[in-house]
MMTF fields as JSON, N, C-alpha, C and O atoms, coordinates in Angstrom:
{
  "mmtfVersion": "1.0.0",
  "mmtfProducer": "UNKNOWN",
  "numBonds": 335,
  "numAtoms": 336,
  "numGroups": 84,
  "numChains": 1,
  "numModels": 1,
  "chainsPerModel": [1],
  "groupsPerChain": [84],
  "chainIdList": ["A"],
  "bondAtomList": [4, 2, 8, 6, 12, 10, 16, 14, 20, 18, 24, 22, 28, 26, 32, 30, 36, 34, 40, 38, 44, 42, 48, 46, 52, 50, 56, 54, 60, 58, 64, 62, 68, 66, 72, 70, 76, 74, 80, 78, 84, 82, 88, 86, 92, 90, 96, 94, 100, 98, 104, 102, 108, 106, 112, 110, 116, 114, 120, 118, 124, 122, 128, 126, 132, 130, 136, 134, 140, 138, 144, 142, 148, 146, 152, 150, 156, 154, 160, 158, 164, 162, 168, 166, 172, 170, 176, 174, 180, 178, 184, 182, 188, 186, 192, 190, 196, 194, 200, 198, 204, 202, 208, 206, 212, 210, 216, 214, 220, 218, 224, 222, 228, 226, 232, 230, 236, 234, 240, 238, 244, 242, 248, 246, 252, 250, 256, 254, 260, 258, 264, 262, 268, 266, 272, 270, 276, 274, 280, 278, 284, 282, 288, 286, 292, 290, 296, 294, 300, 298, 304, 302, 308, 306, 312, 310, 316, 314, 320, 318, 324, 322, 328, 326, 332, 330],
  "bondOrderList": [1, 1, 1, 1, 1, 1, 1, 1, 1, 1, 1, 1, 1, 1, 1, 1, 1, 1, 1, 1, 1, 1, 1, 1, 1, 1, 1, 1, 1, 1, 1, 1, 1, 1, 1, 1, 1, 1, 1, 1, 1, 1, 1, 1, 1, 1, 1, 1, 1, 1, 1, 1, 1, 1, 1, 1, 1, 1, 1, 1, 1, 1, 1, 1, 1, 1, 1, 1, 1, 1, 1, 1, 1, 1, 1, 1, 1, 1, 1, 1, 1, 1, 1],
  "groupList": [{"groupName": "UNK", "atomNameList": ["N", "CA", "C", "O"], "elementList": ["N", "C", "C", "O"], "formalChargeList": [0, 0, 0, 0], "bondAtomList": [1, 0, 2, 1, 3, 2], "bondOrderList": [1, 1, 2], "singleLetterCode": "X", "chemCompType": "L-PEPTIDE LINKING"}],
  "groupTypeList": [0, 0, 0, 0, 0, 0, 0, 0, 0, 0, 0, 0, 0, 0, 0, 0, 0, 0, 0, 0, 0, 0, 0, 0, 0, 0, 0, 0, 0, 0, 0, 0, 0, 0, 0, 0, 0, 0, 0, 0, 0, 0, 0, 0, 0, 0, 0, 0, 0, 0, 0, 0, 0, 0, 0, 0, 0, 0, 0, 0, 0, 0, 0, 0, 0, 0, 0, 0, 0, 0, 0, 0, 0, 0, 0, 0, 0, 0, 0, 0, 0, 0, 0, 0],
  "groupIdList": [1, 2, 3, 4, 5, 6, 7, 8, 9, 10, 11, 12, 13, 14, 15, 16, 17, 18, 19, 20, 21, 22, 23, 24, 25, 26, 27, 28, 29, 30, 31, 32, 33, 34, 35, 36, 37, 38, 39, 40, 41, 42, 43, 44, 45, 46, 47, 48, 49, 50, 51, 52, 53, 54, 55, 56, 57, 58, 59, 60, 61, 62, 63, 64, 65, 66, 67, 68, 69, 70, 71, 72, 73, 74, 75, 76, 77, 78, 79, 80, 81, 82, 83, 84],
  "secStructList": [7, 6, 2, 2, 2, 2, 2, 2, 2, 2, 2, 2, 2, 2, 2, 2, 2, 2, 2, 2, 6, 7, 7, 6, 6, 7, 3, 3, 3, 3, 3, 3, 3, 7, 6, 6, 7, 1, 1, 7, 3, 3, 3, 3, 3, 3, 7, 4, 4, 4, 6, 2, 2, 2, 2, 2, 2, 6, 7, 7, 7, 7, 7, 7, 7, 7, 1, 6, 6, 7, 3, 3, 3, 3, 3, 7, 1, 6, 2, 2, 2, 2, 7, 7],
  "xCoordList": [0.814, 0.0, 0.868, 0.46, 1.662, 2.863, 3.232, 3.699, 3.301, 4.36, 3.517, 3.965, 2.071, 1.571, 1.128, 0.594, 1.447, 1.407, 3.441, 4.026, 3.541, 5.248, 5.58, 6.337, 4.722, 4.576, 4.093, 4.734, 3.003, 2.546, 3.379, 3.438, 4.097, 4.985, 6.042, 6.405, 6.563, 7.625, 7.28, 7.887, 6.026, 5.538, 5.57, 6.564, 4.57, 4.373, 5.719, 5.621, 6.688, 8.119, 8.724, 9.431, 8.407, 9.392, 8.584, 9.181, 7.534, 6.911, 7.819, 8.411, 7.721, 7.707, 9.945, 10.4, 10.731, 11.797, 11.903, 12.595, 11.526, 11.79, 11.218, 11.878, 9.873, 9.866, 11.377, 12.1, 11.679, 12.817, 14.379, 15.381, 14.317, 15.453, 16.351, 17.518, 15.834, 16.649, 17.783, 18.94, 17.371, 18.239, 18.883, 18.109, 20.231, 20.848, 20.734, 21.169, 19.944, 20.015, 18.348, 18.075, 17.335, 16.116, 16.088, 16.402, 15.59, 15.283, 14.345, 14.085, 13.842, 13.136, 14.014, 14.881, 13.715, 14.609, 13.502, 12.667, 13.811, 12.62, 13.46, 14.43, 12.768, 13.346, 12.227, 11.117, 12.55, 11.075, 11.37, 12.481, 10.586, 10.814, 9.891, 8.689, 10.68, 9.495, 9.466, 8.313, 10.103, 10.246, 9.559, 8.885, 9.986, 9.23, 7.96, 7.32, 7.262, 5.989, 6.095, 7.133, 5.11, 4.701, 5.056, 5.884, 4.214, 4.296, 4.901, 4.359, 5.904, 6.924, 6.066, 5.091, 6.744, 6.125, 6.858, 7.789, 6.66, 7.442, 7.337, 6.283, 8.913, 8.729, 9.457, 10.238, 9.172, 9.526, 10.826, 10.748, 11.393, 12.134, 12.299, 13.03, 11.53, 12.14, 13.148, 13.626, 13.326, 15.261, 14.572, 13.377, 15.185, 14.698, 14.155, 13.135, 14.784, 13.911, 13.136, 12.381, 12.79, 11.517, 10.272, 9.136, 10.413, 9.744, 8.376, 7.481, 8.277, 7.007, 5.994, 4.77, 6.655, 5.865, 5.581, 4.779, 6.164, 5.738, 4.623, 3.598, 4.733, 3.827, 2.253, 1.123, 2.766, 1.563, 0.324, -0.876, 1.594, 1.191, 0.931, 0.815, 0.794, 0.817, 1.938, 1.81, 2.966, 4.056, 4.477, 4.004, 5.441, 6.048, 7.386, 7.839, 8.073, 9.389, 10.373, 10.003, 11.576, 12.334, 13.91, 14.204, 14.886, 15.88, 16.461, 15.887, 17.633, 18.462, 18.169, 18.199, 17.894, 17.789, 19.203, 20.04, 19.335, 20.693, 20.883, 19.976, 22.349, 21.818, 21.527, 20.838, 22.072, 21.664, 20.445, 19.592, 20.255, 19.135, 18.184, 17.165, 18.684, 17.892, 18.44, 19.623, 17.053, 17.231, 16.77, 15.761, 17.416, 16.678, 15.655, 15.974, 14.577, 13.026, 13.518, 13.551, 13.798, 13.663, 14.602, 15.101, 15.008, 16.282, 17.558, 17.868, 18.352, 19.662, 20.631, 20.479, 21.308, 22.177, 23.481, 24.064, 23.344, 24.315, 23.722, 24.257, 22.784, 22.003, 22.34, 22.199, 22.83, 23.322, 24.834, 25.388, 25.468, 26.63, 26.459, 27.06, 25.479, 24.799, 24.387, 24.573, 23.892, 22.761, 23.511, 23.22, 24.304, 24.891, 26.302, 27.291],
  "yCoordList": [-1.183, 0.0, 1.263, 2.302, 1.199, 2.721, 2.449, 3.538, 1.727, 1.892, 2.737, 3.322, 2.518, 3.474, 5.138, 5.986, 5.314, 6.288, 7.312, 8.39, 6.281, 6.472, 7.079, 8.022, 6.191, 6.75, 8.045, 8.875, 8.36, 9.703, 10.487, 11.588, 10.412, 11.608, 11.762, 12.892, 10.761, 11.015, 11.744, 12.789, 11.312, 11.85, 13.172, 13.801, 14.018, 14.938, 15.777, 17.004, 15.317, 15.576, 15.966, 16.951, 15.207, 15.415, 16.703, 17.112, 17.143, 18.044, 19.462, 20.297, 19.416, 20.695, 20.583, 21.435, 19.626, 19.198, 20.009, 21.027, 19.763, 20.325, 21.79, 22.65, 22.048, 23.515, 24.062, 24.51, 23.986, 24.77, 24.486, 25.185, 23.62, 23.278, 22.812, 23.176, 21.726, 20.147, 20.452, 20.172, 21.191, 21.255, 20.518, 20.145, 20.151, 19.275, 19.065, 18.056, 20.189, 20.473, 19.962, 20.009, 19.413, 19.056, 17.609, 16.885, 17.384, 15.861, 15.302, 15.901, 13.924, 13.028, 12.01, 11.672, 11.332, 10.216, 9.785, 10.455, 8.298, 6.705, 5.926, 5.189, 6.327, 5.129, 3.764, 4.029, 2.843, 1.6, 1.314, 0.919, 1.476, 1.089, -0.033, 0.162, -1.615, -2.704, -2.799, -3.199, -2.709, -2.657, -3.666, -3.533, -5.068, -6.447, -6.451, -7.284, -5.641, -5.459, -6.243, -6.123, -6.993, -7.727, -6.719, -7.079, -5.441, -4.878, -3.628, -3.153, -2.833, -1.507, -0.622, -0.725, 0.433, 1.526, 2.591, 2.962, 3.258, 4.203, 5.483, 6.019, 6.107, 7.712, 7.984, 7.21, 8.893, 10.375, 11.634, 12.287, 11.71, 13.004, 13.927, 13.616, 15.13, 16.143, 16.816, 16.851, 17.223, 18.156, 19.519, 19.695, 20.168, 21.709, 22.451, 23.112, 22.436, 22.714, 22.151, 22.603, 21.061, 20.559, 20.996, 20.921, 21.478, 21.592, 22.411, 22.706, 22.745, 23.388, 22.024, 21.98, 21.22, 19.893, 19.068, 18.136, 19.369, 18.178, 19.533, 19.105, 20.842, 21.783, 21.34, 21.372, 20.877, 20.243, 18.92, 18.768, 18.226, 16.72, 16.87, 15.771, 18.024, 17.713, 16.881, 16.035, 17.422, 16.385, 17.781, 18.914, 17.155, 18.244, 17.867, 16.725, 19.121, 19.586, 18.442, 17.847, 18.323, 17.195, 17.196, 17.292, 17.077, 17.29, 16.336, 15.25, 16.567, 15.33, 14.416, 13.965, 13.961, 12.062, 11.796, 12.453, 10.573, 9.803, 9.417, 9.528, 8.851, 8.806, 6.779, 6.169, 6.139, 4.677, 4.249, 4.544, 3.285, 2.717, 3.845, 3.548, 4.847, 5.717, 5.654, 5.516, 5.819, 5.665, 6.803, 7.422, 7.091, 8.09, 7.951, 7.492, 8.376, 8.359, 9.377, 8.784, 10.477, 11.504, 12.105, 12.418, 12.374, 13.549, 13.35, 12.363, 14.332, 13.555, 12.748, 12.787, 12.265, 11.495, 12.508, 12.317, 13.296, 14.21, 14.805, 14.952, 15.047, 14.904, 14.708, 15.315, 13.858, 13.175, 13.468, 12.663, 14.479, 14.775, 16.701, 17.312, 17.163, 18.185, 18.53, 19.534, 17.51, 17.429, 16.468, 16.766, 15.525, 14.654, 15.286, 14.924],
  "zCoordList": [0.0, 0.0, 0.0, -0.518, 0.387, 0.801, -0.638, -0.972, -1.604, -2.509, -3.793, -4.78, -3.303, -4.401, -3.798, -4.514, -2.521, -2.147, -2.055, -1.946, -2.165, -2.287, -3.923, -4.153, -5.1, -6.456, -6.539, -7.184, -5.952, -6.235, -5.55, -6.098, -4.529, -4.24, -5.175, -5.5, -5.632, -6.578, -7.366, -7.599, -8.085, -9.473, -8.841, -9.204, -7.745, -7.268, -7.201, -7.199, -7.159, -7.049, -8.367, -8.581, -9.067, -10.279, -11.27, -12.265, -10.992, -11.455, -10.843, -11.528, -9.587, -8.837, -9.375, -10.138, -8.878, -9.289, -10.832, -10.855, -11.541, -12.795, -12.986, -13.57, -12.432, -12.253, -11.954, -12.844, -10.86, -9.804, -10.974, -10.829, -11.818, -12.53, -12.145, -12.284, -11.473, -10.971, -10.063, -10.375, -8.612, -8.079, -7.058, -6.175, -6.893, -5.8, -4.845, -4.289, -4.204, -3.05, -2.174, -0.974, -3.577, -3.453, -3.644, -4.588, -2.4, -2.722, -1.561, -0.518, -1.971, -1.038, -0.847, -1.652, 0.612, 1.149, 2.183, 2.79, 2.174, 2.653, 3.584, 3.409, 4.676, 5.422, 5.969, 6.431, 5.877, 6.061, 7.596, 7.952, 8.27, 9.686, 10.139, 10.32, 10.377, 10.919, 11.867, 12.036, 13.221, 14.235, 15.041, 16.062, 14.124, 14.578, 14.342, 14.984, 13.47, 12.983, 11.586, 10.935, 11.142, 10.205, 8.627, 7.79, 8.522, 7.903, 8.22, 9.218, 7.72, 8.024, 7.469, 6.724, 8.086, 7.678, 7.171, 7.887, 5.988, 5.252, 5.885, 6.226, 6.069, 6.659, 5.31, 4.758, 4.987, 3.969, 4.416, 5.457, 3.916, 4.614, 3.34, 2.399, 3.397, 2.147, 2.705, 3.839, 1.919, 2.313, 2.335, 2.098, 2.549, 3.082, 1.9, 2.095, 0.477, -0.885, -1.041, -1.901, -0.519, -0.921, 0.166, -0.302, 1.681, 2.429, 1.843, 2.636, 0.471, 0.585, 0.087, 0.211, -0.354, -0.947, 0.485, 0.442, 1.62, 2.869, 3.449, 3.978, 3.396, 4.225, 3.445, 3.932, 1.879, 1.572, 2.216, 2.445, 2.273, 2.596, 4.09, 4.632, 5.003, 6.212, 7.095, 7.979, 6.541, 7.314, 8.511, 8.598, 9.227, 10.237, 10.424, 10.505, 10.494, 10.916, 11.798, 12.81, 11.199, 12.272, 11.771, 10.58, 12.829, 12.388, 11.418, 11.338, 10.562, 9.805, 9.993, 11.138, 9.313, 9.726, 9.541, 8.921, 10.276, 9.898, 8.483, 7.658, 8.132, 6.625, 6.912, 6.093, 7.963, 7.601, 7.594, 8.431, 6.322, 6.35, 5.329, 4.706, 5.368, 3.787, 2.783, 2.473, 1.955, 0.279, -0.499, -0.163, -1.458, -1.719, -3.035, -4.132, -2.715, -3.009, -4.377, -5.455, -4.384, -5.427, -5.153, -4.072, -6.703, -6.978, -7.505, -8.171, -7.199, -7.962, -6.816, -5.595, -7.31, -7.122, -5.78, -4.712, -6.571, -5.577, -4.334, -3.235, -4.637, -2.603, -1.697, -0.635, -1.937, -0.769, -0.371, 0.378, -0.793, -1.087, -0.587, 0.298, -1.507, -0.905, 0.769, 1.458, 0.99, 2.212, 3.557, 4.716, 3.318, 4.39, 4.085, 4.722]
}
């Protein structure tokens, strides 16, 4: 179920992403947390250019995530180079 709600953010992403003209410094990152639970649960992290796309979704404010165990959901490649 997260993975088609996980699609539309991307998509939702790569719209606003190409508006702004694909910048490095924008991105989404997934971390799956099971925590001995059957089924995990997907958290989201936008990077600070993206924060007007989570003020959308109702998400809230939280520091860096670590980088283990994230993937990144959307953007470029250098993000992570940018941002960690």
């Amino acid at each position: 179920m997260a993975m088609e709600a996980l699609d539309a953010l991307r998509s939702q992403f790569a719209v606003v992403y190409e508006q702004r003209g694909r910048p490095e410094g924008m991105a989404l990152f997934v971390r799956h947390l099971s925590e001995g639970r059957l089924h995990c649960e997907a958290v989201v992290y936008f990077s600070p250019m993206a924060s007007g796309m989570a003020d959308a979704s109702s998400s809230r404010p939280c520091a860096r995530p670590s980088r283990g165990g994230l993937g990144l959901l959307a953007g470029a490649q250098e993000a992570w180079d940018v941002l960690f």
